[in-house]
C-alpha positions in Angstrom: 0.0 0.0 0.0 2.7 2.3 0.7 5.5 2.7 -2.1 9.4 3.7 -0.7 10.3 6.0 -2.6 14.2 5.5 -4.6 16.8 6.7 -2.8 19.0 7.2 -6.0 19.3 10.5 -7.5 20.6 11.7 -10.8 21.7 15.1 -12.5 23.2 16.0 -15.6 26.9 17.1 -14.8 28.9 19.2 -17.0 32.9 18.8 -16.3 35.2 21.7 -17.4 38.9 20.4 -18.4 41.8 22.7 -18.2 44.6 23.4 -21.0 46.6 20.2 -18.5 43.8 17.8 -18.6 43.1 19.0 -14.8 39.3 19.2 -14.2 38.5 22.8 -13.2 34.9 22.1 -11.9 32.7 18.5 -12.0 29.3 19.2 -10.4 25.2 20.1 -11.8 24.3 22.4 -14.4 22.7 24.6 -11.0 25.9 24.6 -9.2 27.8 26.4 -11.9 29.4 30.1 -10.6 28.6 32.7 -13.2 30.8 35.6 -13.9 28.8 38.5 -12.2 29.2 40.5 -15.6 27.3 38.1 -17.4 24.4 37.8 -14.7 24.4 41.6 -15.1 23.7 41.4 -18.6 21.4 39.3 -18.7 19.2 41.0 -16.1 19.5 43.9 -18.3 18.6 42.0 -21.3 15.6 39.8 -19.8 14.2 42.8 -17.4 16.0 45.9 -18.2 16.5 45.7 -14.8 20.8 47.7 -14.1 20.4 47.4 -10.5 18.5 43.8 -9.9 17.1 42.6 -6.8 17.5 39.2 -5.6 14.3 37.7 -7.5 15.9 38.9 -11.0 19.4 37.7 -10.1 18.0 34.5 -9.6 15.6 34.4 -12.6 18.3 35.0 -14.7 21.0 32.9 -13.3 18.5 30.1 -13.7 17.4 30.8 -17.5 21.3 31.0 -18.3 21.7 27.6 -16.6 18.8 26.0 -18.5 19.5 27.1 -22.0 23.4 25.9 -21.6 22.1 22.2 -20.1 19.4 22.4 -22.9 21.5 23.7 -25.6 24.2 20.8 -24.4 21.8 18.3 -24.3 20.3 19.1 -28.0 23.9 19.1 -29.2 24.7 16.2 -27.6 21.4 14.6 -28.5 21.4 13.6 -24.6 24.8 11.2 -25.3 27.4 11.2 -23.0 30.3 13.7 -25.0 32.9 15.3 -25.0 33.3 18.6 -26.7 36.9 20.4 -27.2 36.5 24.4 -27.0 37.0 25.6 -30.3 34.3 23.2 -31.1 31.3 24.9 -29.0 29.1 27.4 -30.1 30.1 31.3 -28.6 26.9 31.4 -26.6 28.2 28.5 -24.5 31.7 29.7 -24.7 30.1 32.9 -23.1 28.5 31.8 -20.6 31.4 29.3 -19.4 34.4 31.6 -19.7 35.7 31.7 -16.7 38.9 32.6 -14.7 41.2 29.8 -15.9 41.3 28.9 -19.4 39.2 25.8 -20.7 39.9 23.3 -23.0 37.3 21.3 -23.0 33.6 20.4 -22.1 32.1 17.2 -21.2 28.7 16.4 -20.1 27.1 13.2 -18.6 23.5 13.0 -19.0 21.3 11.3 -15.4 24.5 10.3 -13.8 23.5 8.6 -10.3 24.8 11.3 -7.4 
């Protein structure tokens, strides 16, 4: 009568690989840092909004978030890949750049957490 629920989770990861090999962040889509210029920009762009309160922030940090997993995942066609960085579109390249230089982008589609 009473179902237990499954204790296993999954997310889609995205792994950014340095110019060494060295992996610069492995973690969820929603747990990527976004440069604070871009989250600017967007809250200009999606609510013409230069000074944005918390709720636009956040609105905007979560679109960006969702069009890069869903732009990845079309790309991708939801395989497991690998992409180097010259090989990505500049709207992801945008959104990714990033303090140390990147190399390349892999992404793992409902890997168990």
């Amino acid at each position: 009568m009473f179902f237990k629920k499954s204790s296993k989770k999954t997310a889609n990861i995205i792994i950014l690989h340095g110019e060494n090999g060295e992996k610069i962040y492995e973690g969820a889509f929603s747990a990527l840092s976004l440069r604070e210029s871009l989250i600017l920009n967007k809250c200009i762009e999606y609510f013409n909004d230069q000074n944005p309160c918390f709720i636009h922030r956040s609105a905007s940090v979560n679109r960006i978030l969702f069009e890069l997993e869903e732009g990845l995942k079309a790309l991708s066609s939801g395989q497991n890949t690998s992409y180097k960085w010259d090989e990505l579109e500049d709207g992801f390249k945008n959104i990714l750049y990033g303090e140390k230089p990147i190399a390349a982008v892999s992404v793992k589609w409902n890997e168990q957490i």
